[in-house]
C-alpha positions, 0 to 999 in steps of 0.5 A, spaced: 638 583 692 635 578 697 641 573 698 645 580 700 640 582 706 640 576 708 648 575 709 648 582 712 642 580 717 647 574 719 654 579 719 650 584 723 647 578 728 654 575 728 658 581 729 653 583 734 653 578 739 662 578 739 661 585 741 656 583 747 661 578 750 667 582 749 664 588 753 661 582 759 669 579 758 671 587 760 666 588 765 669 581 769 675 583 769 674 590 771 670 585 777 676 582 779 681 587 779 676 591 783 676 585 789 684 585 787 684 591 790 679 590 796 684 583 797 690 588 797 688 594 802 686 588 807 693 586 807 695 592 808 690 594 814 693 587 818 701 590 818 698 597 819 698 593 826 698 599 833 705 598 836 708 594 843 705 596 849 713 595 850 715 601 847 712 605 853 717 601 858 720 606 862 727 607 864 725 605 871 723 598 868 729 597 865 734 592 867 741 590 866 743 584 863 748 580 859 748 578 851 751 573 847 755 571 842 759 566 838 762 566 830 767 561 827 772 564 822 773 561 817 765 557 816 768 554 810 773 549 811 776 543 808 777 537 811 783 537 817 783 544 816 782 549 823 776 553 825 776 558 830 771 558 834 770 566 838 765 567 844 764 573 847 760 575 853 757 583 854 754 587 859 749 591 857 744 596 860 745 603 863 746 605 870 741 609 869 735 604 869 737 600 875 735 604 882 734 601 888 730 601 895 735 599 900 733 597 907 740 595 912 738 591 917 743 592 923 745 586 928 746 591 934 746 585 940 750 585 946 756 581 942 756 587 937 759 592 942 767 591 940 765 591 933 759 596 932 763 602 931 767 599 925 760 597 923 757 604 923 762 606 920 761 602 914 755 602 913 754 610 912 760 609 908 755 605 903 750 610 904 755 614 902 756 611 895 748 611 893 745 614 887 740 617 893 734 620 889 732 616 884 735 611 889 732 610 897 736 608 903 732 605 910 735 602 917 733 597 922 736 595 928 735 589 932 737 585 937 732 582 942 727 586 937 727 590 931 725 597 931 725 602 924 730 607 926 729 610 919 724 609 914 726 610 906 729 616 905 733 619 900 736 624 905 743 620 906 745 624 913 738 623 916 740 616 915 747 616 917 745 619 923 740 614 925 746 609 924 751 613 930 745 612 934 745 605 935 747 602 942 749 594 942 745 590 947 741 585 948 739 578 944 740 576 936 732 576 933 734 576 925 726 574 924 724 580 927 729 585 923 728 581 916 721 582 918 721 590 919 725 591 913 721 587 908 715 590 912 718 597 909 720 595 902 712 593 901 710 599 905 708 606 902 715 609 902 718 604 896 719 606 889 715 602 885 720 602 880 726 600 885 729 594 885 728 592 893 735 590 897 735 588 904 742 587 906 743 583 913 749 584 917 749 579 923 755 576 928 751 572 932 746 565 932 738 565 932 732 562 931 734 558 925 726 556 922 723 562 923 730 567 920 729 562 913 721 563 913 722 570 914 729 570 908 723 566 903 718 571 905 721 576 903 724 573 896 718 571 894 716 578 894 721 579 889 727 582 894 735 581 893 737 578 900 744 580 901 747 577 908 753 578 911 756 575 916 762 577 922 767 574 926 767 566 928 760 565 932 756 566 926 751 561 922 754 561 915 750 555 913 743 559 915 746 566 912 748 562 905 740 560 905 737 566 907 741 569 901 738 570 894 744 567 892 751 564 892 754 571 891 749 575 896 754 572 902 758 575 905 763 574 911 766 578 914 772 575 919 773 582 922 769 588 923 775 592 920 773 587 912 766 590 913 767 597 910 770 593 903 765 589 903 759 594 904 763 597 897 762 590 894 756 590 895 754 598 894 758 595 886 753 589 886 746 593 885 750 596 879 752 589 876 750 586 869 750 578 872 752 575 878 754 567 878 756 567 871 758 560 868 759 560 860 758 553 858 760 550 851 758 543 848 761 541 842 757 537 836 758 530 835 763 533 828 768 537 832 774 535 835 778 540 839 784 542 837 789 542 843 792 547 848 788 552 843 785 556 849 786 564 848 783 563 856 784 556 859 777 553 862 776 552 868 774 544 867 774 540 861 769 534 861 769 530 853 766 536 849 763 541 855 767 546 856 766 551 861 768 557 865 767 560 871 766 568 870 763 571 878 761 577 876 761 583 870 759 590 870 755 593 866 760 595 860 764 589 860 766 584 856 768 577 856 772 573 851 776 567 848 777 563 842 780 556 841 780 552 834 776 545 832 775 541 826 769 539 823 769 531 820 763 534 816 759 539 815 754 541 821 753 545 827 759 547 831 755 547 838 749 544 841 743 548 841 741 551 846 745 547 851 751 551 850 749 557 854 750 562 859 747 561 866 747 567 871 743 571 877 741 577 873 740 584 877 734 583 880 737 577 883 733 572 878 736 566 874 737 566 868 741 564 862 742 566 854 743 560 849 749 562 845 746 562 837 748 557 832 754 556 827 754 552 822 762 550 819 761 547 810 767 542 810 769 542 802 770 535 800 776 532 795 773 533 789 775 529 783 775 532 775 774 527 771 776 529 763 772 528 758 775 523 752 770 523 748 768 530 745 761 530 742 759 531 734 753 533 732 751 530 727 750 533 720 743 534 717 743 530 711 736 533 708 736 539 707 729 542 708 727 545 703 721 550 704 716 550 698 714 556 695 707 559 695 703 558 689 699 563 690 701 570 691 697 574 697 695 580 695 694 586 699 688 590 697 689 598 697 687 601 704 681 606 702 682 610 707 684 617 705 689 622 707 687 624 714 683 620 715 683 616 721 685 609 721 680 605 726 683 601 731 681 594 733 677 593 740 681 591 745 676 591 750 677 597 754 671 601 755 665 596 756 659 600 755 661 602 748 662 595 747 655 594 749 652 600 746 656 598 739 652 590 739 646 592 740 645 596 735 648 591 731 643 586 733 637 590 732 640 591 725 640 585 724 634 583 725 630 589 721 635 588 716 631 580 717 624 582 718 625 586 711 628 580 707 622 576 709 617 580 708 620 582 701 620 575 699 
């Protein structure tokens, strides 16, 4: 009877001290899904970042602009086999998001009196042709002196009336009048949101230091510079520098082109791009195929190509396709030098890289037939499996009609673990205090 408490004793110490470390295996776990969760929640606070300050952008703020292009059909060629290369170029954005502040600067001098009625009556032909309010149209007549005859205005008519009031006389100081116009675009009156335009028109010659000082004056101040120049006696030189860029000259070899170059221009504040030059640069791998242009370059030098496109309106678009060879596979173009260089709206340079295009060339593959076939060999041992001496006997389940069979813990609800163990333990030691005091 004693050996039998005894092994009890030792049963109940066991089965307790399984039971304990079963429920602290639990409670770990439990720990460790818990900072699973906290780990989690972090992750998901950092994407739930606020949205770009850029979603507020107003339409006013907005620019035209181009984009860019470039696939090659097939990309998956064999060797000696063509590829066609198709770049396109877009202008995007709306005309709606390009508004203007125009100042037209007046040469009114003492040599303009043949020409100053053609010249009224183009420029009230270009205020004509403005989106007056959001757009905004001011005047400046110079001669000896520079004088703002009508500030900034949306009211089309005042302006125009301003322009038939203007008398040649006197001597040519662009200085003085690029100066007064820049003076306005930074005055009061000027729509922040509106790009600046100061628009020149000049037949005569003037100091050139302080005309050039004046021009980078006011670019740098972010005005689009737009001269024009009229008749034989001007400075084209000075004219060419003093605007923003190649293609905000104008020249006018009589008073009676200034009425289409006005148009021009009026177009102009409208454009995507300006000085367009699409530039493509083949890789080391790709050699042209000949007379494959569907738009010829306008030169070809090794492996640059490239095509002189002037300008584009917002909603154009431009595109051509020639064929090439790959010797191996890689990038059909050089990255990022193959590009589109212009002058944006706002008279800024700028250029978009053409993206990457990958050609696979397939080489000649050989197929080898296999001349021998493989055998797996036979087994010439069959396992045998011995068989069992001694036959396991299932003992009879005691567990009688609707009873419920206990399940074995899978370590699910630690505190009943932890409660059931410690009563184990403690019978066990009571069932060992009692065998030894019976002995």
């Amino acid at each position: 009877m004693k050996r039998i408490l005894i092994i009890a004793a030792v049963v109940c110490l066991f089965l307790s001290l399984g039971t304990i470390a079963a429920s602290a295996e639990d409670s770990q776990d439990e720990t460790v899904k818990e900072v699973a969760v906290v780990s989690q929640t972090a992750e998901l606070t950092v994407d739930n970042e606020a949205p770009s300050s850029t979603d507020g952008v107003t339409a006013d703020q907005q620019t035209a602009e181009l984009a860019v292009d470039k696939e090659a059909s097939p990309d998956t060629v064999e060797k000696e086999e063509a590829s066609t290369i198709t770049l396109t170029v877009k202008g995007e954005g709306e005309e709606t998001s390009i508004h203007v502040d125009v100042m037209l600067v007046l040469d009114s001098s003492g040599s303009m009196s043949g020409a100053i009625g053609d010249a009224k009556t183009a420029a009230k032909g270009f205020v004509d042709g403005m989106n007056l309010n959001p757009d905004q149209v001011g005047v400046v007549d110079f001669d000896s002196n520079a004088d703002l005859v009508q500030p900034l205005t949306t009211d089309g008519d005042a302006a125009k009336a301003k322009i038939d009031s203007l008398v040649a006389g006197g001597g040519t100081d662009i200085e003085d009048g690029v100066n007064e116009a820049q003076k306005e675009l930074e005055g009061p009156n000027h729509k922040p949101g509106n790009q600046p335009v100061l628009a020149l028109l000049t037949d005569g010659k003037s100091g050139e230091a302080g005309a050039r000082a004046a021009a980078t004056n006011a670019k740098s101040a972010g005005t689009r510079l737009i001269t024009i120049g009229l008749g034989s006696n001007v400075n084209e030189d000075l004219l060419k520098d003093m605007a923003s860029g190649p293609g905000d000259y104008y020249h006018a070899p009589t008073a009676q082109d200034l009425a289409s170059i006005y148009q021009s221009i009026a177009q102009s504040l409208r454009l995507a791009g300006t000085n367009i030059v699409v530039t493509d640069i083949l890789s080391p791998y790709a050699t042209l195929v000949p007379e494959s242009f569907t738009v010829t370059p306008d030169s070809i030098d090794g492996k640059t190509l490239t095509w002189n496109l002037g300008t584009m309106e917002i909603g154009d678009s431009w595109t051509v396709s020639y064929k090439i060879k790959m010797s191996q596979s890689g990038l059909a173009n050089d990255y990022p030098d193959s590009k589109v260089a212009y002058t944006d709206s706002k008279s800024n340079p700028a250029s978009k890289p053409f993206p990457e295009v990958w050609i696979d060339v397939i080489e000649e593959e050989e197929v080898v037939a296999t001349s021998v076939e493989e055998e797996v060999p036979p087994t010439s041992v069959e396992e045998e499996v011995p068989p069992t001496s001694v036959e396991e006997e299932v003992p009879p389940t005691s567990v009688e009609d609707g009873e419920q069979e206990a399940l074995p813990y899978t370590g699910g609800n630690s505190p009943a673990c932890l409660i059931f163990g410690t009563s184990l333990l403690a019978a066990g030691l009571m069932l060992c205090k009692h065998t030894w005091l019976t002995r």
